[in-house]
OpenMM code with the backbone's topology and positions (N, CA, C; nanometers):
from openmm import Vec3, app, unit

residues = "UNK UNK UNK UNK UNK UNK UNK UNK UNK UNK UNK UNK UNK UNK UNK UNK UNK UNK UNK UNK UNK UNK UNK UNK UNK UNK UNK UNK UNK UNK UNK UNK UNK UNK UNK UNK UNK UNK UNK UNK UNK UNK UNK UNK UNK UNK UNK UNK UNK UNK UNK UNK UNK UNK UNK UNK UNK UNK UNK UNK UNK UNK UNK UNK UNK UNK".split()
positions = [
    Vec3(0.9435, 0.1243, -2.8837),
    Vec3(0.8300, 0.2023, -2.9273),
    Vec3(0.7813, 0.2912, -2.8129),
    Vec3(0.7751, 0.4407, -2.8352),
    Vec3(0.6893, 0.4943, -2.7277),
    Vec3(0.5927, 0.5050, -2.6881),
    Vec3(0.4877, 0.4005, -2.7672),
    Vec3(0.3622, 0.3619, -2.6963),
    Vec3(0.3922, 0.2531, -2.5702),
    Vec3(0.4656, 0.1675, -2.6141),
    Vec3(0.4833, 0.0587, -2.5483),
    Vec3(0.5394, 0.0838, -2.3501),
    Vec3(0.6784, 0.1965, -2.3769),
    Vec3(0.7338, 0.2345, -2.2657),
    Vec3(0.5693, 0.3455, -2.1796),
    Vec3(0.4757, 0.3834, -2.2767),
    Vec3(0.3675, 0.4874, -2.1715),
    Vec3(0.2966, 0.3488, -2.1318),
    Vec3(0.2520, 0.2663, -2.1728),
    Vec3(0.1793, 0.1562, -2.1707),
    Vec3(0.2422, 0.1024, -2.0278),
    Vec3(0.3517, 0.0271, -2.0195),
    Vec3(0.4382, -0.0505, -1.9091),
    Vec3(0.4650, 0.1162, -1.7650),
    Vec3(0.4070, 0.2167, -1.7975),
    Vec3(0.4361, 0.3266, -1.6913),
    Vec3(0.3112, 0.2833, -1.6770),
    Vec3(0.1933, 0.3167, -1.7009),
    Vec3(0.0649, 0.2665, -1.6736),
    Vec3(0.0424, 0.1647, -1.6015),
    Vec3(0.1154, 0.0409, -1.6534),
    Vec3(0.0618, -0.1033, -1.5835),
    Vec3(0.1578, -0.0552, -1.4190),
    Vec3(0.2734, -0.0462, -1.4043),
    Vec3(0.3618, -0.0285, -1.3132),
    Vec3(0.2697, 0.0786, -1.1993),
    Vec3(0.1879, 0.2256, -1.2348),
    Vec3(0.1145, 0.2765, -1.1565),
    Vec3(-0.0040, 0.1848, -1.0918),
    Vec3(-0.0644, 0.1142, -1.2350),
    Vec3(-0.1984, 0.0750, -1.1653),
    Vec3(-0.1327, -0.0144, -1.0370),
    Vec3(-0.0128, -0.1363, -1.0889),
    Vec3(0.0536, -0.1803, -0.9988),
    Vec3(0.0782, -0.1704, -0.8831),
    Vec3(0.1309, -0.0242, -0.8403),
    Vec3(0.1511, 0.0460, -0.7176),
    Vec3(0.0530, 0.0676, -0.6684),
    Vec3(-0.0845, 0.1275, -0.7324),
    Vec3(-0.1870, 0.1769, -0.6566),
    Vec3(-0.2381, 0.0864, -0.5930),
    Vec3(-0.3065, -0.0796, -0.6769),
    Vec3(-0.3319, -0.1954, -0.6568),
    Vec3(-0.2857, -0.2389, -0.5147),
    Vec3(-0.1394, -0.2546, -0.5173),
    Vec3(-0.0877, -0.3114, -0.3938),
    Vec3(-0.0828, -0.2079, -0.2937),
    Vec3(-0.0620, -0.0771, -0.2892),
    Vec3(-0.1077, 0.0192, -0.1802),
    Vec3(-0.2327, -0.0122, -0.1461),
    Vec3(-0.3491, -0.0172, -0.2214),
    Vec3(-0.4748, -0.0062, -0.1705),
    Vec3(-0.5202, -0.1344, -0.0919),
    Vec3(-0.4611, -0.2301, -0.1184),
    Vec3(-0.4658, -0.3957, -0.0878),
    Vec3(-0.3536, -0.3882, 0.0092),
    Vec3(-0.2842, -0.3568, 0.0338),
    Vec3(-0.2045, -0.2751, 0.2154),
    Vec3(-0.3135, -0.2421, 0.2903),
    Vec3(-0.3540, -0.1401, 0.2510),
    Vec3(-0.4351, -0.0251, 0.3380),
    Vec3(-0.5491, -0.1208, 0.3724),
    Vec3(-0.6265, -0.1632, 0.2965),
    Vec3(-0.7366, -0.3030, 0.3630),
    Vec3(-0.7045, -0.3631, 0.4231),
    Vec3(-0.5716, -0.4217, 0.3935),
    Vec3(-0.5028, -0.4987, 0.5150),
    Vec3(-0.4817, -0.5176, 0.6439),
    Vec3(-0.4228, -0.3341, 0.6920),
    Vec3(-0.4288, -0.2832, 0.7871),
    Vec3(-0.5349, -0.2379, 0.8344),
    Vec3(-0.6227, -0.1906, 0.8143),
    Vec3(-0.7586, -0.1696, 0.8107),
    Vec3(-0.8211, -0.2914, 0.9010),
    Vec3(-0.8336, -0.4023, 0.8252),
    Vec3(-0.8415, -0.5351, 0.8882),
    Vec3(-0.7838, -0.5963, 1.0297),
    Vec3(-0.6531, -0.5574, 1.0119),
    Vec3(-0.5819, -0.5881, 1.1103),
    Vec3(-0.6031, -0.5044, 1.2642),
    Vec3(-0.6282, -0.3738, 1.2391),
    Vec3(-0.6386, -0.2409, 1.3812),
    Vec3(-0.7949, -0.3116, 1.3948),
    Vec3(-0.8831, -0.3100, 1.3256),
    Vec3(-1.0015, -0.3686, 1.3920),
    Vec3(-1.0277, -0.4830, 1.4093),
    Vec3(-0.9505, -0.5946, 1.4145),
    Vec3(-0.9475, -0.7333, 1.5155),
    Vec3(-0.8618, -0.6881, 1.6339),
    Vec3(-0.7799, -0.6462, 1.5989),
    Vec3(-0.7046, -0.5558, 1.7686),
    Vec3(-0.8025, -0.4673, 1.8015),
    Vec3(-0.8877, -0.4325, 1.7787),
    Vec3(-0.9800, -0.3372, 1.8540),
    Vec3(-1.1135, -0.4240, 1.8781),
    Vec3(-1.1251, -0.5390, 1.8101),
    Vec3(-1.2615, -0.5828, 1.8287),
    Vec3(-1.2558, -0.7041, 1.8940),
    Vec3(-1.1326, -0.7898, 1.9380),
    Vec3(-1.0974, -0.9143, 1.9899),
    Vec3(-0.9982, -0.8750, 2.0780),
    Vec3(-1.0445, -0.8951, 2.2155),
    Vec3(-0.9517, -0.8971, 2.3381),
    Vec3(-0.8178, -0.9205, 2.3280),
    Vec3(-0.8206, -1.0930, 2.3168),
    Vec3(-0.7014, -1.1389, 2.3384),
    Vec3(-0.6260, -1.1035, 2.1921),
    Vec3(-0.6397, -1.0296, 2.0558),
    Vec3(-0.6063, -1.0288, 1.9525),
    Vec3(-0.4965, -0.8890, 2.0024),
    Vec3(-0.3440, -0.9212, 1.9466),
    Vec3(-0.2498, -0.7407, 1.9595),
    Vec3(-0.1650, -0.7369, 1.8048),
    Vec3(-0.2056, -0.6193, 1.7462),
    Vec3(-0.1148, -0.6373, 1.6532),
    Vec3(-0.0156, -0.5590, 1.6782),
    Vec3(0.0805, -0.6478, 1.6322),
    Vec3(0.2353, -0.5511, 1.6913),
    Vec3(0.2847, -0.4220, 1.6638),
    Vec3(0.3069, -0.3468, 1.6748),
    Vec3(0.3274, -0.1756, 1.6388),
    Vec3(0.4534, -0.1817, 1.5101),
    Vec3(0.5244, -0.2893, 1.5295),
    Vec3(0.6596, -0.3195, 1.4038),
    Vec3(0.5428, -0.3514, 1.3199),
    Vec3(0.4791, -0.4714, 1.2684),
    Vec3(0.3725, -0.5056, 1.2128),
    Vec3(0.3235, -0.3511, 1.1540),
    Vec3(0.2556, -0.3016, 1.1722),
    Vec3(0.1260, -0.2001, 1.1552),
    Vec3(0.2439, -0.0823, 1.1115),
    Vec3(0.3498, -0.0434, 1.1477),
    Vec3(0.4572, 0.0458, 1.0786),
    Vec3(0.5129, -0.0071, 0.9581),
    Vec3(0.5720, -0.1490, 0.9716),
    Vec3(0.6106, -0.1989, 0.8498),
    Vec3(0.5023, -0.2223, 0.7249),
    Vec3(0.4014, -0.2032, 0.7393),
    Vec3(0.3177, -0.2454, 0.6333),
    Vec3(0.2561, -0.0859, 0.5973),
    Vec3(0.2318, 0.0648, 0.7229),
    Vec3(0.2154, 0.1438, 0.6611),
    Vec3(0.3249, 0.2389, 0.5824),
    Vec3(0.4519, 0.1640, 0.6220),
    Vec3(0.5846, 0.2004, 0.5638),
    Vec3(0.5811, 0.1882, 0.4160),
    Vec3(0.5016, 0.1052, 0.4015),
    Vec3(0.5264, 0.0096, 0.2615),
    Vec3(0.3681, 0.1118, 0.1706),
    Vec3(0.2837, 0.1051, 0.2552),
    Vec3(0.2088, 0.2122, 0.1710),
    Vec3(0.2462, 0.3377, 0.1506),
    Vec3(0.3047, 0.4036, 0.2383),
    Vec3(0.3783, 0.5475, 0.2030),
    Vec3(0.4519, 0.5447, 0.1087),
    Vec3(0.5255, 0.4467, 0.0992),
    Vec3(0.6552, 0.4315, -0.0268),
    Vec3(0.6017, 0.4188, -0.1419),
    Vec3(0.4973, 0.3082, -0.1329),
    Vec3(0.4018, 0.3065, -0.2743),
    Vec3(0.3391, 0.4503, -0.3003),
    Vec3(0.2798, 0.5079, -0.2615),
    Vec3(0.2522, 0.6345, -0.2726),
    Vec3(0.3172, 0.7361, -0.3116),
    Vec3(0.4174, 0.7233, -0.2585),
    Vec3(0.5271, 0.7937, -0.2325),
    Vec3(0.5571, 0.8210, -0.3822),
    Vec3(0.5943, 0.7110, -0.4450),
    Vec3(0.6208, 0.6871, -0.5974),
    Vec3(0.5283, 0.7381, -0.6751),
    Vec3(0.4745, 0.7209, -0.6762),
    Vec3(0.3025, 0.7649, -0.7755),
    Vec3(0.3263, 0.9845, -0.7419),
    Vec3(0.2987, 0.9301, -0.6280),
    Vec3(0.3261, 1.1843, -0.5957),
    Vec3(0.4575, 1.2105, -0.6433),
    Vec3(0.5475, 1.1247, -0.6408),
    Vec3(0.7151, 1.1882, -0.6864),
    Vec3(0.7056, 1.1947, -0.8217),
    Vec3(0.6226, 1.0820, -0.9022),
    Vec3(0.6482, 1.0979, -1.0951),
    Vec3(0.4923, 1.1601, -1.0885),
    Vec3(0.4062, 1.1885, -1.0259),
    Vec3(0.2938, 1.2771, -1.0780),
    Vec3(0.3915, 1.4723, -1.0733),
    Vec3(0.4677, 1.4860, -1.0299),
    Vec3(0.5085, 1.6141, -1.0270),
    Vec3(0.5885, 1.6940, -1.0973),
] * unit.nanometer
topology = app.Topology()
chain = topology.addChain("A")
for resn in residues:
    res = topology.addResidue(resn, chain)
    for name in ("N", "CA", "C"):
        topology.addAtom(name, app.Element.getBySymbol(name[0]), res)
């Protein structure tokens, strides 16, 4: 049914956005205990691999918005 396939594109965006935005808090979280606790370092692999993972999510959402 082609309600069904716009329906499951829908859940799959909110999906992506969901877990991008719940990344981005993440990291968010993470640069300010490394900035607000001395002995606290977050690793630069860390903080790339996770904004890697929001670009890609994104990434998806701007490639089928076009």
């Amino acid at each position: 049914m082609p309600g069904d396939d716009r329906r499951r594109q829908d859940d799959y965006r909110q999906a992506r956005i969901g877990a991008a935005s719940a990344l981005t808090g993440a990291l968010i979280v993470l640069l300010l205990l490394d900035a607000a606790i001395p002995g606290y370092d977050v690793s630069p692999v860390t903080a790339a691999a996770i904004l890697g993972a929001i670009l890609a999510l994104v990434g998806v959402e701007v490639r089928k918005s076009l």
